[in-house]
N, C-alpha and C positions, 0 to 999 in steps of 0.2 A: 516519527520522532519530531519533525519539523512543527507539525499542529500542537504538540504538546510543549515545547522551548517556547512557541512563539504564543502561546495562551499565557505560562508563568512571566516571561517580559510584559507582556500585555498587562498581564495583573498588575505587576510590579509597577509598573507606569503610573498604573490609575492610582493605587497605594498613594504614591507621592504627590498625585496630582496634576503632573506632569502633562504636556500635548506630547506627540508621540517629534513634534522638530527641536523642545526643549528636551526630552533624555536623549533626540539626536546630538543634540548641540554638546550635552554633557559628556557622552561617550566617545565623540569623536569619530561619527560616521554620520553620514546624510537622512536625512526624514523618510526616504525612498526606499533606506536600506530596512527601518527599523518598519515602518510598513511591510515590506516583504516578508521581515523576521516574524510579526505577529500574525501576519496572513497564512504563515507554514508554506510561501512558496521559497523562504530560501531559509537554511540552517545557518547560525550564528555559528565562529570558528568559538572553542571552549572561554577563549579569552575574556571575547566581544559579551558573550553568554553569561559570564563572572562580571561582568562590570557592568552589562545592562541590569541585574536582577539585586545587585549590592546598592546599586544608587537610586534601588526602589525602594531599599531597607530590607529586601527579603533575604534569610540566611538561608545559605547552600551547601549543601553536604553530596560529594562524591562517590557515589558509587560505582564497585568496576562488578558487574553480571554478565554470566553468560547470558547469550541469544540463545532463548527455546529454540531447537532445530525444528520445531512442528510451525514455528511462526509464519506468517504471510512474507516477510521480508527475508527470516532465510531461505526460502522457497522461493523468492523472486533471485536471489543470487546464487540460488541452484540452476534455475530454469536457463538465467542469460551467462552457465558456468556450460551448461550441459550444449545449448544451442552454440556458445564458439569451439567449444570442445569438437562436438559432431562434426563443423563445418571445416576447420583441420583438417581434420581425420577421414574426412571424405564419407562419414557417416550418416546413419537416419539420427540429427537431433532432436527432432520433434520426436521420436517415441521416449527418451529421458526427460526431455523436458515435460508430456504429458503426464510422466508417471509422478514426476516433483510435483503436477499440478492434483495429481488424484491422492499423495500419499497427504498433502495440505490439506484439501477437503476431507478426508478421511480423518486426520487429526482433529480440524473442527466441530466436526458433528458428534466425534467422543466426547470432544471435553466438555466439562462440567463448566454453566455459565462465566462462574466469576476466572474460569481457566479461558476461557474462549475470547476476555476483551484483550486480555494481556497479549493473547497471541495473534489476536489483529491489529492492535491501537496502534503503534507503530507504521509510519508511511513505508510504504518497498520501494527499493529503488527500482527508476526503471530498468526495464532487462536489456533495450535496444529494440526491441522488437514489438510494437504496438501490439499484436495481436494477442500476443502474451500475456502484454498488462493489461488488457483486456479483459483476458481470460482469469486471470486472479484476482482482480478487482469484482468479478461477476461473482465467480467461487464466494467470494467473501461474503461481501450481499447477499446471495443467494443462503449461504448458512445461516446469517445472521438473522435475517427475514423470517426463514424459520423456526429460529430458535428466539422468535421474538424479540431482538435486541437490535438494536438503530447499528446499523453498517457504520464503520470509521468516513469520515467526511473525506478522507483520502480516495474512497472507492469513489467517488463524483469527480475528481479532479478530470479538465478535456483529452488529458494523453491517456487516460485509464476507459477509453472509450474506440472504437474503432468504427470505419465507415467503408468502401462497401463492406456490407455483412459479411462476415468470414464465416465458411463452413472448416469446422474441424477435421471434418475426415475429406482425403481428397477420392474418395470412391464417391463417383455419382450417387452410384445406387442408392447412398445411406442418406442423403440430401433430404428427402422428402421425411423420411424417419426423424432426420435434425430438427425439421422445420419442425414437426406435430409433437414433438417431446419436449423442446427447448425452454428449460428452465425461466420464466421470464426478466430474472435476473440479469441471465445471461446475454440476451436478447436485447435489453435497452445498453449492455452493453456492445451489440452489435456482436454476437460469437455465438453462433449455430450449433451449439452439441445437443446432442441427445442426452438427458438425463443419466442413460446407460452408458454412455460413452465414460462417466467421470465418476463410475461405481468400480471399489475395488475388486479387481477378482483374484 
């Protein structure tokens, strides 16, 4: 969501002609801020968002939609639902949380192109757990790549990357399996699975 507010203010800017310290100056927040707003690393409050895109001349029309449940983002608020859930409860989190990450990749690879940008375009928040976001940032990629469509510029963001490599399964055994299958998506995102490991069964 943030890549996409902060492209329309961006527009909006350039519309009026604007530097990005003169619509700061206009709106009543610092140059810093509105740089961050067009860079998608911070979200405008609805306010801030209404009066930067009005004082470019652009009109704005409201819409309230649900969140596709198959989306990258409700699935990052599943994954970091399921991982405090688990850890409460004294439970295995990672296997719900894997399953949110396979029932998303599973919804991606169904959908038909013009269904598949809508239900990535959107940033996920993060879950709390780097390895996670990781691991869905990779999924993403990974789909997209193959279904021949440029990944969301969100899946590059440095918290959507993890170092040392993470292997998915904590059984040695399958380590070597991880290595020689591993999606290369996954892999520059530093996340060891095996192909099979993120196949629905």
């Amino acid at each position: 969501m943030g890549s996409r507010l902060g492209g329309l203010c961006r527009e909006a800017r350039r519309r009026r002609g604007l530097s990005q310290r003169d619509l700061a100056r206009l709106a009543g927040v610092t140059q810093p801020t509105i740089a961050a707003i067009e860079s998608g690393r911070r979200n405008p409050s609805f306010d801030l968002f209404d009066r930067i895109v009005r004082l470019g001349g652009l009109p704005i029309e409201v819409r309230l939609v649900d969140e596709d449940h198959h989306s990258a983002a409700a699935a990052a608020r599943e994954v970091a639902a399921r991982l405090g859930d688990g850890a409460r409860e004294g439970g295995a989190p990672e296997d719900g949380a894997l399953r949110s990450v396979i029932d998303l990749r599973d919804a991606l690879v169904r959908s038909p192109a013009e269904e598949l940008y809508h239900l990535v375009a959107d940033r996920p928040p993060l879950c709390g757990e780097p390895r996670w976001d990781a691991l869905i940032a990779g999924v993403v990629e990974e789909v997209c790549c193959d279904r021949r469509q440029p990944p969301p510029s969100w899946t590059q963001e440095p918290e959507r990357f993890v170092r040392p490599l993470w292997y998915l399964s904590t059984l040695r055994a399958f380590h070597e399996w991880e290595r020689e299958t591993v999606p290369a998506a996954l892999l520059r995102h530093g996340v060891l699975a095996a192909a099979g490991e993120l196949a629905s069964v």
